[in-house]
C-alpha positions as CSV (number, residue, x, y, z in Angstrom):
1,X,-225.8,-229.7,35.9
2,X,-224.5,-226.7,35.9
3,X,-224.6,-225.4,39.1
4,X,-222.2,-228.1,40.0
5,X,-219.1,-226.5,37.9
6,X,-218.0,-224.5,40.8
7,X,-217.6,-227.4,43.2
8,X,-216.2,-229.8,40.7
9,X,-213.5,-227.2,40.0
10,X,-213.0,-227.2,43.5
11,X,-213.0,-230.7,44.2
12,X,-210.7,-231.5,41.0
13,X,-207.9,-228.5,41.6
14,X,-207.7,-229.4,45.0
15,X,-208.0,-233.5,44.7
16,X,-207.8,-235.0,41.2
17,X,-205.5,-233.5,39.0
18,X,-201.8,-233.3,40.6
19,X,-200.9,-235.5,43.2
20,X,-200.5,-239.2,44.3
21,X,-202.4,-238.6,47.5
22,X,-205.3,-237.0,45.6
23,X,-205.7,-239.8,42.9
24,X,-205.6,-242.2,45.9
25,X,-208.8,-240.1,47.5
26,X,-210.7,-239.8,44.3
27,X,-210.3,-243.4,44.4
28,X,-211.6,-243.8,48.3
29,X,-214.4,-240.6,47.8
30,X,-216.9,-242.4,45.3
31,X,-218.6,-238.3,45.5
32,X,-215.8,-236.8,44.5
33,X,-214.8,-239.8,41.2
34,X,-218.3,-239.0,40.5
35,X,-218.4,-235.5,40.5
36,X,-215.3,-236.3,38.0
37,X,-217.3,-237.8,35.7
38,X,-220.2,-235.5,35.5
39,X,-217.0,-232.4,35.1
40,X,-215.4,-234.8,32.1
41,X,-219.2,-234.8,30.5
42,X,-220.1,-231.4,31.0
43,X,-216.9,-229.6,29.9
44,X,-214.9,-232.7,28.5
45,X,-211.7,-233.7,29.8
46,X,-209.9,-230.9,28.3
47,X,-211.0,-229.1,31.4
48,X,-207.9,-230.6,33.1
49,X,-205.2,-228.9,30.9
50,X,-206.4,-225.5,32.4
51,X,-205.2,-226.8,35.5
52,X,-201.8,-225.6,35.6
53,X,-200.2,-222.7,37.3
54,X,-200.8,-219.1,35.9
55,X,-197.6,-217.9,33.7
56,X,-195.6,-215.3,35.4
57,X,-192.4,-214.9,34.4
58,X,-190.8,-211.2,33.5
59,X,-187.5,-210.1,33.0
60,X,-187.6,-206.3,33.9
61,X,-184.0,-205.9,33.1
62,X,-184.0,-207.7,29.1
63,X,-185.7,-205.2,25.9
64,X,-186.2,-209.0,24.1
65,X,-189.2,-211.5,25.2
66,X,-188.8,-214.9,26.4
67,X,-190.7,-216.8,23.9
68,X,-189.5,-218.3,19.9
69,X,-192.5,-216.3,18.7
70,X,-194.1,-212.9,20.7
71,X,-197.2,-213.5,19.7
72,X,-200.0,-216.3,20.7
73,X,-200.4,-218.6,18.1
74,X,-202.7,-221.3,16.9
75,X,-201.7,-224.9,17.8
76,X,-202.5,-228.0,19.8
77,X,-201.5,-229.9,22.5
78,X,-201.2,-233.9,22.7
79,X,-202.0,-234.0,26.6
80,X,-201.9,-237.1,28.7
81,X,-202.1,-238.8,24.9
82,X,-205.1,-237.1,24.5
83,X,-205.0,-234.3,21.1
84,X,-206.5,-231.0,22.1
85,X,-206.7,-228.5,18.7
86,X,-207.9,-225.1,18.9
87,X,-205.9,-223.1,21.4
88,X,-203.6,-220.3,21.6
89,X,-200.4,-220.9,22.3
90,X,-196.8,-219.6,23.1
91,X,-192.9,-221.2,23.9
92,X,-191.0,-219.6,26.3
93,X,-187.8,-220.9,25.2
94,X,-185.6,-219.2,27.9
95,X,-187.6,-221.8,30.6
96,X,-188.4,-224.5,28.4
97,X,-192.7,-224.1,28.4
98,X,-195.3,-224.2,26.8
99,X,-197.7,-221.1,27.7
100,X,-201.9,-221.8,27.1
101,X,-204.3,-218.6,27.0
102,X,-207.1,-219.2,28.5
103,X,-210.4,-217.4,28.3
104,X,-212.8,-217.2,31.0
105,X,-216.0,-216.4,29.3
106,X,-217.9,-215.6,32.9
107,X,-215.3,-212.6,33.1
108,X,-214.1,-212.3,29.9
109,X,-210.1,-212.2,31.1
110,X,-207.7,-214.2,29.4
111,X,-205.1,-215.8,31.5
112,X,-201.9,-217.4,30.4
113,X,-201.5,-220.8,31.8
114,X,-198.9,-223.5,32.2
115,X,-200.1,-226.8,31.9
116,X,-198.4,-229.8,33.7
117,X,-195.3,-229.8,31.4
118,X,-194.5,-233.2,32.2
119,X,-198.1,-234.2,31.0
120,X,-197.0,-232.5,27.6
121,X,-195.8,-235.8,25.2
122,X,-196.0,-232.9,21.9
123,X,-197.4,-229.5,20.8
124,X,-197.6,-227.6,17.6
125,X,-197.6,-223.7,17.5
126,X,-198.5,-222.8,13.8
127,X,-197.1,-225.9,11.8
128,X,-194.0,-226.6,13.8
129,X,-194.2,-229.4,15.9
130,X,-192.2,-230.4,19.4
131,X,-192.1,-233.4,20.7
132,X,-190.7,-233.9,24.5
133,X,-187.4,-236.2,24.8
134,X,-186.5,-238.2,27.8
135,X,-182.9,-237.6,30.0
136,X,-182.1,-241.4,28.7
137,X,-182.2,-239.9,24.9
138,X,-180.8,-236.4,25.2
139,X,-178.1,-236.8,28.5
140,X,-179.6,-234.1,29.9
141,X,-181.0,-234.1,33.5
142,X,-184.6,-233.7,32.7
143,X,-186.5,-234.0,29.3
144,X,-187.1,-231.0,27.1
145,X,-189.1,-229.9,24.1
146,X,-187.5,-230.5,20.7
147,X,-188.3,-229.5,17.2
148,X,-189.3,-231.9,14.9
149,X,-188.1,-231.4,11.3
150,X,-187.5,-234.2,9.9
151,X,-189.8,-237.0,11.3
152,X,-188.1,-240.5,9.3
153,X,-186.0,-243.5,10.4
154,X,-183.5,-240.8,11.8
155,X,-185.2,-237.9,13.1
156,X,-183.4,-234.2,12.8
157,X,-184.2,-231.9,16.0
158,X,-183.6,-228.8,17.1
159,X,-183.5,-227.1,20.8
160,X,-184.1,-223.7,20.7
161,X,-182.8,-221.3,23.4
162,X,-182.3,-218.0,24.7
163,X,-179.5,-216.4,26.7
164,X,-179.3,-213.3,28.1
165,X,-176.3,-211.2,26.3
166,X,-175.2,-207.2,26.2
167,X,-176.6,-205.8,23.0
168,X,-175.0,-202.9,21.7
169,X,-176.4,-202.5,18.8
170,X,-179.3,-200.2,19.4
171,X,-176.9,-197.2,20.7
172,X,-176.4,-197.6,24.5
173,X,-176.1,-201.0,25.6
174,X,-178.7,-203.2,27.0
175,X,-180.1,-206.8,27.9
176,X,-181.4,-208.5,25.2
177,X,-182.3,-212.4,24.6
178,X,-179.6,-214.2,21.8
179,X,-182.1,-216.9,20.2
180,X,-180.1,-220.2,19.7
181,X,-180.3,-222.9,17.5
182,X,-178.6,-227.0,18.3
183,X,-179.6,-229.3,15.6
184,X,-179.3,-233.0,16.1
185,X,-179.8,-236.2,14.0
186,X,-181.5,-238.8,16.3
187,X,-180.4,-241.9,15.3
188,X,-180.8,-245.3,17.0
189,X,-182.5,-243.9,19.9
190,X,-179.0,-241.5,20.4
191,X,-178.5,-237.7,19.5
192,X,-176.0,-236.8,17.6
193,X,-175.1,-233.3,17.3
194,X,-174.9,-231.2,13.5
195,X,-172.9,-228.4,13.8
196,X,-171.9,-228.3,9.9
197,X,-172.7,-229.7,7.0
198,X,-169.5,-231.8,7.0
199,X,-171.0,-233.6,10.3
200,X,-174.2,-234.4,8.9
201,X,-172.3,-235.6,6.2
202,X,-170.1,-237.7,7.9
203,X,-173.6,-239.3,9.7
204,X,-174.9,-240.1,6.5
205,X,-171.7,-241.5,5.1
206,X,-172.8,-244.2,3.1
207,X,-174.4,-241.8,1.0
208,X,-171.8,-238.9,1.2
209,X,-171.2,-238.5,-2.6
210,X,-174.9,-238.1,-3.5
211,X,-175.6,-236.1,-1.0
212,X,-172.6,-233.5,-1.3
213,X,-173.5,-233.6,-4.9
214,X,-177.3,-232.6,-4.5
215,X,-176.2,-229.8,-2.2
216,X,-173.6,-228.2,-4.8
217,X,-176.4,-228.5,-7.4
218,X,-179.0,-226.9,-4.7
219,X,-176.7,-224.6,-3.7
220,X,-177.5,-225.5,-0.2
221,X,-174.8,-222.7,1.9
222,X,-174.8,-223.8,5.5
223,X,-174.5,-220.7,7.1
224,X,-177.2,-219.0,5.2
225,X,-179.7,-221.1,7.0
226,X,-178.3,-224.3,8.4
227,X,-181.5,-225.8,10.1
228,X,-183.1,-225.7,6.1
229,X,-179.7,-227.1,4.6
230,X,-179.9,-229.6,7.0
231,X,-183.6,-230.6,6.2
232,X,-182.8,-230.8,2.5
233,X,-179.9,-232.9,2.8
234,X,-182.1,-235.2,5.5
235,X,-185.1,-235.6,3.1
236,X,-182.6,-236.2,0.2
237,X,-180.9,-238.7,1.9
238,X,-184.3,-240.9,2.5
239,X,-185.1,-240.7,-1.0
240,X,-182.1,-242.1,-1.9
241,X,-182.6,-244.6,0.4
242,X,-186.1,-245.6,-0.6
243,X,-185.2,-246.2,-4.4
244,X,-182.5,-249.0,-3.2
């Protein structure tokens, strides 16, 4: 069995896993769908999510990485609706992927790999989670990855970026990355952007008193950490809901 890995690999990455025209010969080659099936039993089907392109991406010119975190970290995938826990991951959150290391244990090289990002419906790195939302939710022209931080009725997200920017604080000027932060409330399927607490508040109206109470007593100041605030005030707001 096998000696067969090196042609399945072959006859997968060149026919099964990205196109139209190569699902439609898997269909016509009964080798090749069965070759498929003995690659699914013999490595499982998380063999496909090593498919993707090798990660490339450098940016001689900028001091700061790419990604929300330097490091690999641990986390999961939910691929093709399929969960796959274990792997070492990173976000490069200037592009908008997710980066999978992959080790080859007949060379022992690790590789950094981009899975089909379209194929990507969430992913965890430590114990955040992102889920992908569609251009008919978010307005934009393709979907992107989203954090999930509060997952109720209404959901509160976050996209995280990076932009390039002149930073002048480490003596002569340079490149560097600026990490940014948009935090929506999804509500009835349509994003609504927090940019204070007043706005979140104004979402949340009908229970406005309560929760601008709670925060006073929590001592909840926006601008010390605004994507916490807003996840306290979020939380709160459901409980209050529930004892109705």
């Amino acid at each position: 069995m096998r000696k067969l890995l090196p042609l399945l690999q072959l006859a997968i990455g060149a026919c099964l896993y990205n196109t139209a025209p190569a699902q439609n010969l898997v269909s016509q080659n009964p080798s090749i769908e069965v070759l498929s099936n003995q690659y699914d039993t013999e490595v499982g089907y998380s063999g496909r999510i090593f498919n993707g392109a090798e990660y490339g991406i450098k940016y001689a010119d900028v001091v700061d990485h790419a990604f929300l975190v330097s490091e690999w970290q641990p986390g999961s995938i939910n691929f093709l609706d399929r969960e796959y826990k274990g792997l070492e991951l990173r976000y490069d959150i200037v592009n908008d992927l997710v980066v999978l290391k992959h080790y080859n244990p007949n060379n022992g090289i690790s590789i950094s790999i981009m899975p089909a990002q379209e194929k990507i419906n969430s992913f965890t790195l430590a114990s955040v989670k992102f889920v992908r939302l569609s251009p008919q939710v978010t307005g934009e022209q393709k979907s992107r990855f989203y954090e999930l931080i509060v997952d109720k009725e209404y959901k509160l997200i976050a996209r995280h970026t990076k932009e390039k920017f002149i930073d002048k604080s480490r003596g002569a000027p340079v490149v560097g990355f600026q990490h940014k932060v948009k935090l929506y409330l999804k509500k009835d399927n349509e994003l609504v952007i927090i940019r204070s607490k007043r706005a979140l508040l104004k979402v949340l109206e009908d229970k406005k008193k309560e929760l601008a109470d709670y925060s006073r007593a929590r001592k909840l100041y926006w601008r010390e950490n605004p994507k916490r605030a807003a996840a306290v005030l979020v939380s709160y707001y459901f409980d209050l809901k529930a004892e109705n």
